[in-house]
CHARMM internal coordinates of N, CA and C (Angstrom, degrees):
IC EDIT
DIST 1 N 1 CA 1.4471
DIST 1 CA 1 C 1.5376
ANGL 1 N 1 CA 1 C 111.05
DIST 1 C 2 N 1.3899
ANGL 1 CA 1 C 2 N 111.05
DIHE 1 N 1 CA 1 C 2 N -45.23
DIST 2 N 2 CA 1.5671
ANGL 1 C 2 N 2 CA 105.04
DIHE 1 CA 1 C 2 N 2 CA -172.59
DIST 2 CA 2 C 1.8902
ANGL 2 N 2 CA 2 C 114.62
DIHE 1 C 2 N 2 CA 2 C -72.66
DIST 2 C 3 N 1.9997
ANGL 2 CA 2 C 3 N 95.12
DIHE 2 N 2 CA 2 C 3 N -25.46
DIST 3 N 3 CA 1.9286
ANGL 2 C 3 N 3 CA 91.33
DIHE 2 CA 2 C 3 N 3 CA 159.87
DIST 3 CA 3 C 1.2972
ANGL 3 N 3 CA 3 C 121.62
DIHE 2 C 3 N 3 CA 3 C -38.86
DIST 3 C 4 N 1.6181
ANGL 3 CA 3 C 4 N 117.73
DIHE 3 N 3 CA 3 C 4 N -69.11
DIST 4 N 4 CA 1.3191
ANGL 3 C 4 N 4 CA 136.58
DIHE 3 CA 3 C 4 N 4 CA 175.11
DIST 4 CA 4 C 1.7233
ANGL 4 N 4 CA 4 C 118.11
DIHE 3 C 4 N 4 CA 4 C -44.49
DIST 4 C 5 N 1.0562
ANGL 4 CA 4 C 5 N 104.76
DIHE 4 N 4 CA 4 C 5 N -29.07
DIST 5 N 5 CA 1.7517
ANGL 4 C 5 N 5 CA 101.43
DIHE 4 CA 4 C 5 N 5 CA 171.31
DIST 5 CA 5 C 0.9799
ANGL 5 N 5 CA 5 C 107.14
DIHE 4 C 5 N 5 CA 5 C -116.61
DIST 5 C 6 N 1.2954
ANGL 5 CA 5 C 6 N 142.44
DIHE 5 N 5 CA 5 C 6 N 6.95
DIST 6 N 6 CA 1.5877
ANGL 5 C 6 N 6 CA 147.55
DIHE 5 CA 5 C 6 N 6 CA 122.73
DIST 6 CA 6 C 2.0107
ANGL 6 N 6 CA 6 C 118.06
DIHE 5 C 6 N 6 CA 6 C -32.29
DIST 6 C 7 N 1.5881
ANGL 6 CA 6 C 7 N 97.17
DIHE 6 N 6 CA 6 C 7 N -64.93
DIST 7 N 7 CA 1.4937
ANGL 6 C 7 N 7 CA 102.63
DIHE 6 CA 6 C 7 N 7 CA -172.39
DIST 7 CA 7 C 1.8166
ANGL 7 N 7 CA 7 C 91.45
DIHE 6 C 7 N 7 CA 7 C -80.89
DIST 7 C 8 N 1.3051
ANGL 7 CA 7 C 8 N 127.14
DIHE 7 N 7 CA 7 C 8 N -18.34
DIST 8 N 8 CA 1.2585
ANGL 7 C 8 N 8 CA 98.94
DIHE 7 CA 7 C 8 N 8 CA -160.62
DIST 8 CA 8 C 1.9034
ANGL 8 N 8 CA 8 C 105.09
DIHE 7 C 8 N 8 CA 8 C -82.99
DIST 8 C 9 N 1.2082
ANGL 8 CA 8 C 9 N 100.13
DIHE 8 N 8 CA 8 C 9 N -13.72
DIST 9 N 9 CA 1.6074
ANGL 8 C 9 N 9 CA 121.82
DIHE 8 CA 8 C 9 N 9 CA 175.69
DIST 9 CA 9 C 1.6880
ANGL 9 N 9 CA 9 C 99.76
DIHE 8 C 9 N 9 CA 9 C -78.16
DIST 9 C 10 N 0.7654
ANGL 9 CA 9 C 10 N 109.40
DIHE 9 N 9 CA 9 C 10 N -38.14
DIST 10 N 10 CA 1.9097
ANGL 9 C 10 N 10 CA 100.13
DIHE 9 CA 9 C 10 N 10 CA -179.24
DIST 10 CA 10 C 1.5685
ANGL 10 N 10 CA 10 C 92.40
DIHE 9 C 10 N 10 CA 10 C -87.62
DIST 10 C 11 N 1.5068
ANGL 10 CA 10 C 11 N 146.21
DIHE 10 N 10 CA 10 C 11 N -15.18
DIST 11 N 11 CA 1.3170
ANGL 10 C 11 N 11 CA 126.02
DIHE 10 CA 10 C 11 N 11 CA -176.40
DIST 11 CA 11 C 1.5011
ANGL 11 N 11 CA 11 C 103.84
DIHE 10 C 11 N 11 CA 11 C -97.64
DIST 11 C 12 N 1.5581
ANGL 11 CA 11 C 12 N 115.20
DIHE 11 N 11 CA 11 C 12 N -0.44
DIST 12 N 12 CA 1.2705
ANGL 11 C 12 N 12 CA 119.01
DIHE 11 CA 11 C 12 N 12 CA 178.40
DIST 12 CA 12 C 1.4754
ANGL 12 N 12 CA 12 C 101.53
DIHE 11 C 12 N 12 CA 12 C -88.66
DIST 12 C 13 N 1.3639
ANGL 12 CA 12 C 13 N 105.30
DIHE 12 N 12 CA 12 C 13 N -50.03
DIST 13 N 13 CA 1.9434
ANGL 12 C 13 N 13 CA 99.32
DIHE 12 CA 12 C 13 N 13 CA 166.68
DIST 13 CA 13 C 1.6857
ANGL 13 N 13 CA 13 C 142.09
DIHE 12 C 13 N 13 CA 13 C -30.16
DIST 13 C 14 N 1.8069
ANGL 13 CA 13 C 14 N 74.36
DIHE 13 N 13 CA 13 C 14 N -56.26
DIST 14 N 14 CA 1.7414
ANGL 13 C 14 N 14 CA 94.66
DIHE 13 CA 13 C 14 N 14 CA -179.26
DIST 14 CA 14 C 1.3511
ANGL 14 N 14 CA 14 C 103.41
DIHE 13 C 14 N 14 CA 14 C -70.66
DIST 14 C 15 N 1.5868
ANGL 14 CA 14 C 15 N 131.24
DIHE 14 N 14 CA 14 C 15 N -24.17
DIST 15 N 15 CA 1.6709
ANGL 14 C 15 N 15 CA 132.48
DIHE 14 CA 14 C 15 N 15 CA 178.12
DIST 15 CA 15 C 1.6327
ANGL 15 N 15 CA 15 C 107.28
DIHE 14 C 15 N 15 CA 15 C -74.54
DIST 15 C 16 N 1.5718
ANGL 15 CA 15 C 16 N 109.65
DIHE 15 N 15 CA 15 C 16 N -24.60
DIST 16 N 16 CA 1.9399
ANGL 15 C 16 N 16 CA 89.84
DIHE 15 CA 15 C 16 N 16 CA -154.20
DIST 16 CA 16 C 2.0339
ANGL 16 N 16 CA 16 C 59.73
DIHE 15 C 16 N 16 CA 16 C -101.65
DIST 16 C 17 N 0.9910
ANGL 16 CA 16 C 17 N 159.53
DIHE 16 N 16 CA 16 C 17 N -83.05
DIST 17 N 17 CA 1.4498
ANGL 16 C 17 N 17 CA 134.69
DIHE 16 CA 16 C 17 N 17 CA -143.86
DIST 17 CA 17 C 1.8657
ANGL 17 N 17 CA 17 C 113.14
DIHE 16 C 17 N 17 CA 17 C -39.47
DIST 17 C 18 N 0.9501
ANGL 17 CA 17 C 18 N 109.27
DIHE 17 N 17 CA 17 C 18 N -62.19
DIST 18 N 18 CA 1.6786
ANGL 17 C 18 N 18 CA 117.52
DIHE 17 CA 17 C 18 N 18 CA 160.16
DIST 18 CA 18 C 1.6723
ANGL 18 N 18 CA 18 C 94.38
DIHE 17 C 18 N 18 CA 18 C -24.10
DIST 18 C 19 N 1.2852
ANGL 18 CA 18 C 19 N 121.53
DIHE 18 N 18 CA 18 C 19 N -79.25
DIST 19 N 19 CA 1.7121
ANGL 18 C 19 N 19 CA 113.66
DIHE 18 CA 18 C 19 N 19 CA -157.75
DIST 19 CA 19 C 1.6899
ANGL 19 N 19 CA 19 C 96.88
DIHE 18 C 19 N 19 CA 19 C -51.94
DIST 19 C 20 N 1.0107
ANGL 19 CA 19 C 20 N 108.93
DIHE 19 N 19 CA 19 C 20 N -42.94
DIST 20 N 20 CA 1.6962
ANGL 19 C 20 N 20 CA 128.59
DIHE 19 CA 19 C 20 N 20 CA 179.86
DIST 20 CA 20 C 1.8969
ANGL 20 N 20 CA 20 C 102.12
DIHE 19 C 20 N 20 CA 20 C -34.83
DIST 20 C 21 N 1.1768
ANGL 20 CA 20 C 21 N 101.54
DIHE 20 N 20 CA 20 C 21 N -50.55
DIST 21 N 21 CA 1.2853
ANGL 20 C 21 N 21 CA 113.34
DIHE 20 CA 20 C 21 N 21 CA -140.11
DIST 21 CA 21 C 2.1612
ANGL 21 N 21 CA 21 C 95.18
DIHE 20 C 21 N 21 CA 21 C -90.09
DIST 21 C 22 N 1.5010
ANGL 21 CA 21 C 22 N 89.65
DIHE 21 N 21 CA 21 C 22 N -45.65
DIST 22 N 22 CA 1.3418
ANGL 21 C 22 N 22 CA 101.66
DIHE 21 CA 21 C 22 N 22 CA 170.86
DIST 22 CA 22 C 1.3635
ANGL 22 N 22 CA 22 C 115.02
DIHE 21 C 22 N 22 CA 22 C -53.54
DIST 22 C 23 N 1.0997
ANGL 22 CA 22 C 23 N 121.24
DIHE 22 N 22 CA 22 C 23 N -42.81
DIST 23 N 23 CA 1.8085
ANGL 22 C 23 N 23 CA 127.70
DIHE 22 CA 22 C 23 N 23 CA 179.66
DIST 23 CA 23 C 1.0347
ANGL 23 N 23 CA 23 C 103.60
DIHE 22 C 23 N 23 CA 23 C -61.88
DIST 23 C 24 N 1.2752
ANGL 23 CA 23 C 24 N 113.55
DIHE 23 N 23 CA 23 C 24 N -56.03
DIST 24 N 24 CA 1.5715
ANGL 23 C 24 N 24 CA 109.60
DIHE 23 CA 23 C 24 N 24 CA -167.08
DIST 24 CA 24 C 1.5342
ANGL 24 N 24 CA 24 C 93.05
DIHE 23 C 24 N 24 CA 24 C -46.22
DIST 24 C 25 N 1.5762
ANGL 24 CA 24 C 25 N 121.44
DIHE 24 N 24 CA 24 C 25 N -79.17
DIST 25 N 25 CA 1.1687
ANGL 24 C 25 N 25 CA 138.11
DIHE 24 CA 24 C 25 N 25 CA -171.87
DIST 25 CA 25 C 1.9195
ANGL 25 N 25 CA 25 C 117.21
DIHE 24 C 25 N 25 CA 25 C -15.50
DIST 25 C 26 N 1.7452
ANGL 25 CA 25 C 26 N 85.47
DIHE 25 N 25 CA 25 C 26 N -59.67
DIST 26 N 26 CA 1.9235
ANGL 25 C 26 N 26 CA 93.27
DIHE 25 CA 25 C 26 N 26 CA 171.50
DIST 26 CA 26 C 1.2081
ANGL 26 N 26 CA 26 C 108.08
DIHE 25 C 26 N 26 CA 26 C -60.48
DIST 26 C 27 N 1.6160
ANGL 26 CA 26 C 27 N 127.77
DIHE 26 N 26 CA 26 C 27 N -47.45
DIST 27 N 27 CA 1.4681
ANGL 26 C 27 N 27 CA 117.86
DIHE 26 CA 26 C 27 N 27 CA -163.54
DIST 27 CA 27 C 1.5532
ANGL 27 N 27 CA 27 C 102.14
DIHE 26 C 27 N 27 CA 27 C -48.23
DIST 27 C 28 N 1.0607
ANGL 27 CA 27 C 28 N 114.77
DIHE 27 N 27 CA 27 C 28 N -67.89
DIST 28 N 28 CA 1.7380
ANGL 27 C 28 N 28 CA 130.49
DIHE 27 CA 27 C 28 N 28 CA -160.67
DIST 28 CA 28 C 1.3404
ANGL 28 N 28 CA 28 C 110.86
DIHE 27 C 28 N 28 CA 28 C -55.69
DIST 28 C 29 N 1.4976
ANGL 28 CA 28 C 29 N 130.61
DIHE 28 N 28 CA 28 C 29 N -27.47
DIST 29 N 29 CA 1.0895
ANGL 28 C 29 N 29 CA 151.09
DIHE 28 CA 28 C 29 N 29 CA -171.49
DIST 29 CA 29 C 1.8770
ANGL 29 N 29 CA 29 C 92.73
DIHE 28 C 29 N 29 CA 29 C -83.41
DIST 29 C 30 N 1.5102
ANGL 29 CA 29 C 30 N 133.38
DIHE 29 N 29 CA 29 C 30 N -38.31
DIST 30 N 30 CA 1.0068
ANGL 29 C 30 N 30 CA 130.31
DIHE 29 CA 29 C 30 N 30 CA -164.19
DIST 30 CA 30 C 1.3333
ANGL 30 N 30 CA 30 C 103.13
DIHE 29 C 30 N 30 CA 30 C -107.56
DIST 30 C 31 N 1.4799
ANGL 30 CA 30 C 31 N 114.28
DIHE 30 N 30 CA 30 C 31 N -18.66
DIST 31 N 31 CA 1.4069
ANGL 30 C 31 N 31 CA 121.59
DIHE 30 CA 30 C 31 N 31 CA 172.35
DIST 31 CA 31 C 1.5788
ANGL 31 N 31 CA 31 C 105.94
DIHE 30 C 31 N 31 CA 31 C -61.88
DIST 31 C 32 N 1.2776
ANGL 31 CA 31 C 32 N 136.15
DIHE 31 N 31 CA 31 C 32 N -41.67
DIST 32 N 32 CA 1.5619
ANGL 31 C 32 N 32 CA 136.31
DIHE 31 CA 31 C 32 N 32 CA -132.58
DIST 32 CA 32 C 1.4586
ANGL 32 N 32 CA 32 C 79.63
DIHE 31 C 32 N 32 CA 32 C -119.04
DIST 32 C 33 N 1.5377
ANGL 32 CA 32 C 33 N 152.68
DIHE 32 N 32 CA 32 C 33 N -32.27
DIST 33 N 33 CA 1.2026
ANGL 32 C 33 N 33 CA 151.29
DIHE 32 CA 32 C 33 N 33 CA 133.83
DIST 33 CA 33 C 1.7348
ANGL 33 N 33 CA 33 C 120.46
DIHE 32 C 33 N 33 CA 33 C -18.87
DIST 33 C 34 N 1.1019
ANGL 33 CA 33 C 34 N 96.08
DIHE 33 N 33 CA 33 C 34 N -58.85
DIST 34 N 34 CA 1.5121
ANGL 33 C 34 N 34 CA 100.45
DIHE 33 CA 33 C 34 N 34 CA 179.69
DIST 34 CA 34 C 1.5299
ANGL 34 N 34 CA 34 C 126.24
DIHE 33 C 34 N 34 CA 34 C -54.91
DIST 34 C 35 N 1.3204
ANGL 34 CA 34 C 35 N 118.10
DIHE 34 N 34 CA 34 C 35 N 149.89
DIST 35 N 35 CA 1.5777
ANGL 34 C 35 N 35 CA 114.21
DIHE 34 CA 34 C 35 N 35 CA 163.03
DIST 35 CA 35 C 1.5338
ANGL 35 N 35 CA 35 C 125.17
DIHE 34 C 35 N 35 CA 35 C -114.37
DIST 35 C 36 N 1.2623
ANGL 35 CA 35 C 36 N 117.07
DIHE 35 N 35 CA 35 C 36 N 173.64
DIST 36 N 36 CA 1.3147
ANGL 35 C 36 N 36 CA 108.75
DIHE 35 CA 35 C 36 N 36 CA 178.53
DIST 36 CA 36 C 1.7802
ANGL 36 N 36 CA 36 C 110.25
DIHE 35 C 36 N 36 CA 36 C 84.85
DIST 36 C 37 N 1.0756
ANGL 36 CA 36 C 37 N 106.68
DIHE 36 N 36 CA 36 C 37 N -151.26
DIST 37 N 37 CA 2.0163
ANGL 36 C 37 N 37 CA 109.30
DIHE 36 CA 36 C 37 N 37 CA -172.99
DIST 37 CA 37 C 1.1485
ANGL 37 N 37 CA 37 C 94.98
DIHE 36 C 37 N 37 CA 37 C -132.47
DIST 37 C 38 N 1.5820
ANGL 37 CA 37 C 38 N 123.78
DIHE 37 N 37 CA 37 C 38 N 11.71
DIST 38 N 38 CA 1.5079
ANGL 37 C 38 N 38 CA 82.33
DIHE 37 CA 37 C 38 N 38 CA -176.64
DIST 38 CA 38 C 1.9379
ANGL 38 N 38 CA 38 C 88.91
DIHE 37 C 38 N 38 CA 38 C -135.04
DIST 38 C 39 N 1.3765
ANGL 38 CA 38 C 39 N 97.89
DIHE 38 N 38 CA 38 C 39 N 129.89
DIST 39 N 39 CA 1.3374
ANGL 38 C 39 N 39 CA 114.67
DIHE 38 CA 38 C 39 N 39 CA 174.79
DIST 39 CA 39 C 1.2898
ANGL 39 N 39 CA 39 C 119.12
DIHE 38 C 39 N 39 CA 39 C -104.93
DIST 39 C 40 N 1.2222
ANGL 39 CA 39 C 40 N 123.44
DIHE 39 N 39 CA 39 C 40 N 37.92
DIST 40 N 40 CA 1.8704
ANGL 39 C 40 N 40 CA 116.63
DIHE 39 CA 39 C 40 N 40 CA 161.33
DIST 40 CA 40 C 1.6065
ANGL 40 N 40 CA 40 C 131.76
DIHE 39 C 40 N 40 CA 40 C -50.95
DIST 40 C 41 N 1.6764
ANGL 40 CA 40 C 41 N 113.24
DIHE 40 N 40 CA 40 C 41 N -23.55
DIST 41 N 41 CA 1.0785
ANGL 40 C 41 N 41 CA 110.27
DIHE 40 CA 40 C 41 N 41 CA 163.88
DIST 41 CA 41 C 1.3190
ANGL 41 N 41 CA 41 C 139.66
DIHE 40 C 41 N 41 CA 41 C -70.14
DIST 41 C 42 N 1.6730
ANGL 41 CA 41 C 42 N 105.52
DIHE 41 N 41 CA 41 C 42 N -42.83
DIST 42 N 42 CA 1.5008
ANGL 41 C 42 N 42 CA 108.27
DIHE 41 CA 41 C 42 N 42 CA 142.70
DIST 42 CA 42 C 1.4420
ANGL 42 N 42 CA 42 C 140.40
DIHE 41 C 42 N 42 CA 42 C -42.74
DIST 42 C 43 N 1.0090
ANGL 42 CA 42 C 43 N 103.42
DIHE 42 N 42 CA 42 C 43 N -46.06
DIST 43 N 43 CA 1.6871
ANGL 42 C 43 N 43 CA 122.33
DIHE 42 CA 42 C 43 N 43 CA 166.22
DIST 43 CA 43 C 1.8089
ANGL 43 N 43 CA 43 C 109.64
DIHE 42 C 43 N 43 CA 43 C -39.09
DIST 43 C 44 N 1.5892
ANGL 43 CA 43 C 44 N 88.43
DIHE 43 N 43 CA 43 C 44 N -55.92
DIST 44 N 44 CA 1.3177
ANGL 43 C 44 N 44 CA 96.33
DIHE 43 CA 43 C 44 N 44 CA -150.45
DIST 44 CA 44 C 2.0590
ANGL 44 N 44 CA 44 C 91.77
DIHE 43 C 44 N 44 CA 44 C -74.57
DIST 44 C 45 N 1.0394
ANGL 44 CA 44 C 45 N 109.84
DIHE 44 N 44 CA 44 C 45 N -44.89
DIST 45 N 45 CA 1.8450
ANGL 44 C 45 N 45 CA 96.51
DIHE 44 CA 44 C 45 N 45 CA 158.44
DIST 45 CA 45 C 1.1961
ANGL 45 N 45 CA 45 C 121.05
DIHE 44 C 45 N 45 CA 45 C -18.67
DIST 45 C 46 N 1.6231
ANGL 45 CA 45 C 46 N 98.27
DIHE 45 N 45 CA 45 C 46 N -91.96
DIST 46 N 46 CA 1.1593
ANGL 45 C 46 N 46 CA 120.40
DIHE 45 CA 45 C 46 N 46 CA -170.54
DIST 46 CA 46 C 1.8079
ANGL 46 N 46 CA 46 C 113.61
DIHE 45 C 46 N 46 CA 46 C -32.00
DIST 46 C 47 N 1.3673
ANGL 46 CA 46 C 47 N 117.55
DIHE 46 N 46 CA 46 C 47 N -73.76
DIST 47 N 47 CA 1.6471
ANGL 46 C 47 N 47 CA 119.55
DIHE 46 CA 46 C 47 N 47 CA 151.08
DIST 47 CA 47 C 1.3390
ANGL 47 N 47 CA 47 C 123.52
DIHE 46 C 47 N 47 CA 47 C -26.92
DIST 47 C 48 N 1.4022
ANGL 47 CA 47 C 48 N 132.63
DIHE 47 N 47 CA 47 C 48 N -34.47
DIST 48 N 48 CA 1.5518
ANGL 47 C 48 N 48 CA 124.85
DIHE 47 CA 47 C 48 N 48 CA 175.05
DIST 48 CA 48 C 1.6106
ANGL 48 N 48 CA 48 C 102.57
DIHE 47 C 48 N 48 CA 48 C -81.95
DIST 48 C 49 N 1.4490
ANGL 48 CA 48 C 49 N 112.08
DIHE 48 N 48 CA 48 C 49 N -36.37
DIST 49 N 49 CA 1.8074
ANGL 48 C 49 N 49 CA 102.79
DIHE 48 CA 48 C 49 N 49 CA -175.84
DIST 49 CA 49 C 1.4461
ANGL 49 N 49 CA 49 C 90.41
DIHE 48 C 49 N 49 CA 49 C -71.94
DIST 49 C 50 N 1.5808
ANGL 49 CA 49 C 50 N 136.78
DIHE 49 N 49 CA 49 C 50 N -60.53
DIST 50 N 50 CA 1.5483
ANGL 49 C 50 N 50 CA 121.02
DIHE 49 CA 49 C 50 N 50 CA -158.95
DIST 50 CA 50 C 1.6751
ANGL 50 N 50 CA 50 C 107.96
DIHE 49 C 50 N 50 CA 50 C -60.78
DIST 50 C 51 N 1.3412
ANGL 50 CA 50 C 51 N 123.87
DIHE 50 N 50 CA 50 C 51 N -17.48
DIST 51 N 51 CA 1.3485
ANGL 50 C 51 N 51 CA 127.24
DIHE 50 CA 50 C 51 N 51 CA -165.08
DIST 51 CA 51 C 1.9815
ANGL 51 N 51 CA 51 C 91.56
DIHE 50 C 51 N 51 CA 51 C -83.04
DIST 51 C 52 N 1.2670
ANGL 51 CA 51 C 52 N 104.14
DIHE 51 N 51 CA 51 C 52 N -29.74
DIST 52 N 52 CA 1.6593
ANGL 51 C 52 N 52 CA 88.54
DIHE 51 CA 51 C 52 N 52 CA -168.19
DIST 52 CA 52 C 1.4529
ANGL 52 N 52 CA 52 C 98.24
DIHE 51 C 52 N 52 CA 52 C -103.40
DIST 52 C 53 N 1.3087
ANGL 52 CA 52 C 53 N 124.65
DIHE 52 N 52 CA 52 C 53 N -33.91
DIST 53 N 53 CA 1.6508
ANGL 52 C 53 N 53 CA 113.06
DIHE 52 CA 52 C 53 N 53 CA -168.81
DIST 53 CA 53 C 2.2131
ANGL 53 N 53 CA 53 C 96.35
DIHE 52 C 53 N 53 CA 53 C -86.95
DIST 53 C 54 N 0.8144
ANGL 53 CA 53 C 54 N 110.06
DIHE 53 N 53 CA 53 C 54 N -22.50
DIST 54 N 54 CA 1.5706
ANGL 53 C 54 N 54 CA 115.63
DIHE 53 CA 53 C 54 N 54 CA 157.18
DIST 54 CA 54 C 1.6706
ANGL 54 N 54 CA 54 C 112.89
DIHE 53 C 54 N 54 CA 54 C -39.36
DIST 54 C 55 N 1.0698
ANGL 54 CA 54 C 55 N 83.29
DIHE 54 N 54 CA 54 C 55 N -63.00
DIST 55 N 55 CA 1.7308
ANGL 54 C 55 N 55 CA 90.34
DIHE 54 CA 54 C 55 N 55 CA 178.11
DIST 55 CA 55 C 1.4319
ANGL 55 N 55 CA 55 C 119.80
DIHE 54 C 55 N 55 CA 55 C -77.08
DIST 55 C 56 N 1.0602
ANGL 55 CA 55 C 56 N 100.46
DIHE 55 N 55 CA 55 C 56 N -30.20
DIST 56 N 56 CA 1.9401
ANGL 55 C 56 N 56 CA 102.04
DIHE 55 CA 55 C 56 N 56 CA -166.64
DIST 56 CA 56 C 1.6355
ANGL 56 N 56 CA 56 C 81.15
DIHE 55 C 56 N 56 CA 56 C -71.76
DIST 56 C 57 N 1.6157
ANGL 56 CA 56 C 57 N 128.99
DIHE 56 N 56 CA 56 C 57 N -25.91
DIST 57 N 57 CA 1.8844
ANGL 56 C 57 N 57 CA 106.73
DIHE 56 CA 56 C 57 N 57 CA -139.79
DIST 57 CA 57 C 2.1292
ANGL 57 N 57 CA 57 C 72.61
DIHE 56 C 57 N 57 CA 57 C -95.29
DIST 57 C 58 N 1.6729
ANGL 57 CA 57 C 58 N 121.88
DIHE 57 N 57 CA 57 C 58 N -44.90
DIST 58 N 58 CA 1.4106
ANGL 57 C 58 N 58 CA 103.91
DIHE 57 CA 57 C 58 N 58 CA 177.09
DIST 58 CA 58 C 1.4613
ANGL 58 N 58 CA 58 C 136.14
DIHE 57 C 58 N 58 CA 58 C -47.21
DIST 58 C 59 N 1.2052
ANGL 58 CA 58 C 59 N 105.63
DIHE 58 N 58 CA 58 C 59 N -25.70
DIST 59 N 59 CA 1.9574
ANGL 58 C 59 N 59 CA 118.63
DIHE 58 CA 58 C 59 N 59 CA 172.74
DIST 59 CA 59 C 1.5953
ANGL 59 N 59 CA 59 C 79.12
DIHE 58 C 59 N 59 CA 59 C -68.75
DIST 59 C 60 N 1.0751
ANGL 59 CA 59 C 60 N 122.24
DIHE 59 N 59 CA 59 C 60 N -101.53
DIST 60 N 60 CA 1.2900
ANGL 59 C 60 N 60 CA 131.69
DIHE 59 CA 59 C 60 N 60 CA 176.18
DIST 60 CA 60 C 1.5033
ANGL 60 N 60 CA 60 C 123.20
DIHE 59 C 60 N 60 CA 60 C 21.32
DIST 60 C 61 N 1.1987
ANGL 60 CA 60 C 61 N 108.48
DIHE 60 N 60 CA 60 C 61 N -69.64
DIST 61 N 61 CA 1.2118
ANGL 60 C 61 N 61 CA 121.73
DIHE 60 CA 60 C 61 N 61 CA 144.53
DIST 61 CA 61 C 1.6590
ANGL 61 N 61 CA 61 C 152.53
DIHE 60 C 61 N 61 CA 61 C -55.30
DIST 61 C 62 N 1.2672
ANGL 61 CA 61 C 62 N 99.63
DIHE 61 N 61 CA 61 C 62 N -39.75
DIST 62 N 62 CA 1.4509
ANGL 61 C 62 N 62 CA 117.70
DIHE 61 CA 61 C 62 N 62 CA 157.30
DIST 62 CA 62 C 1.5068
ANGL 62 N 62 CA 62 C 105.78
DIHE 61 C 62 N 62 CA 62 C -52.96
DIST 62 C 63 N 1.7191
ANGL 62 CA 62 C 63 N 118.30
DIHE 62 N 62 CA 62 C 63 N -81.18
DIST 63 N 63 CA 1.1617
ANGL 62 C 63 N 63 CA 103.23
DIHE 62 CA 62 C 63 N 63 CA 179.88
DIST 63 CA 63 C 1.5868
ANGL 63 N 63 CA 63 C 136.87
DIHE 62 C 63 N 63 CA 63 C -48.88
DIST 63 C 64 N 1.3273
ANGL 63 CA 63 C 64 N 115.58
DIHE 63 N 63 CA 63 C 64 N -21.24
DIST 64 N 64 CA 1.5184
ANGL 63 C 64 N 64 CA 114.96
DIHE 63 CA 63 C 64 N 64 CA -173.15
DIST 64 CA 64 C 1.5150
ANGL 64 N 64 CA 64 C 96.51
DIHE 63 C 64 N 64 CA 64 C -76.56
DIST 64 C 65 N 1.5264
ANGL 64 CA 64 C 65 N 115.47
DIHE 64 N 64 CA 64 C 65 N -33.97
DIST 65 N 65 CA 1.5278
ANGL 64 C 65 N 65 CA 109.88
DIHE 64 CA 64 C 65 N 65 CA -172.90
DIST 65 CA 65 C 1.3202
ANGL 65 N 65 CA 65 C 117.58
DIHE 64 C 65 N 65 CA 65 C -83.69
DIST 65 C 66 N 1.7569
ANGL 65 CA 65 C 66 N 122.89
DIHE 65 N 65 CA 65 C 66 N -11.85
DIST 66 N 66 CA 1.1177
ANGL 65 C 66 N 66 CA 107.50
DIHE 65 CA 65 C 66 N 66 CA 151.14
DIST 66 CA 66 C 1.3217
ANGL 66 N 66 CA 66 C 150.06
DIHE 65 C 66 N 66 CA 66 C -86.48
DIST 66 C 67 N 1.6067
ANGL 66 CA 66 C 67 N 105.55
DIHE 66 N 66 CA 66 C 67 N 1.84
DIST 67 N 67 CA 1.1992
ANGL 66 C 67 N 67 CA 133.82
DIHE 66 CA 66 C 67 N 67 CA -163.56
DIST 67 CA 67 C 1.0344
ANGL 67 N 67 CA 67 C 104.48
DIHE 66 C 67 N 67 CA 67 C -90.62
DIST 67 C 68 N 1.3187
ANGL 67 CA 67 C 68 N 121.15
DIHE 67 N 67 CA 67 C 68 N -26.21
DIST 68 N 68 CA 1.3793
ANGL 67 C 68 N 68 CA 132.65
DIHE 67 CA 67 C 68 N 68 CA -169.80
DIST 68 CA 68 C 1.4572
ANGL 68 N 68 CA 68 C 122.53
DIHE 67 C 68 N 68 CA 68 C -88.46
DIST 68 C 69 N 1.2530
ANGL 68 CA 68 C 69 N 108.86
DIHE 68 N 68 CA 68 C 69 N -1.71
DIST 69 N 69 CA 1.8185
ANGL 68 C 69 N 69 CA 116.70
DIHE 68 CA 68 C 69 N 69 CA -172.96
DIST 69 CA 69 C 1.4842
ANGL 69 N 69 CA 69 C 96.04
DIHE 68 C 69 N 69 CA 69 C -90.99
END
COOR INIT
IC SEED 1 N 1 CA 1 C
IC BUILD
């Protein structure tokens, strides 16, 4: 049992870095779109993917590290 919530905590990692990774990806993609100086919309991406794959990769972690004692 503690294997299975071991890997399922490292597949939660590898998922919230992915959301991580995707944001980044949209921000910059919406950054180089934009005009003018001011990029808050990008911003504001980028911050909603790190705000959710942030969290998904800390559960993620939590569980693998408790699983593991």
């Amino acid at each position: 049992m503690k294997t299975l919530l071991y890997q399922s905590g490292r597949l939660l990692q590898a998922v919230g870095m992915a959301v991580v990774l995707v944001g980044i990806f949209l921000s910059v993609e919406e950054g180089v779109k934009e005009t003018g100086t001011s990029g808050f919309h990008s911003m504001a991406i980028e911050f909603r993917y790190l705000g959710i794959g942030g969290a998904v990769f800390i559960v993620g972690f939590l569980i693998s590290r408790f699983s593991a004692k």
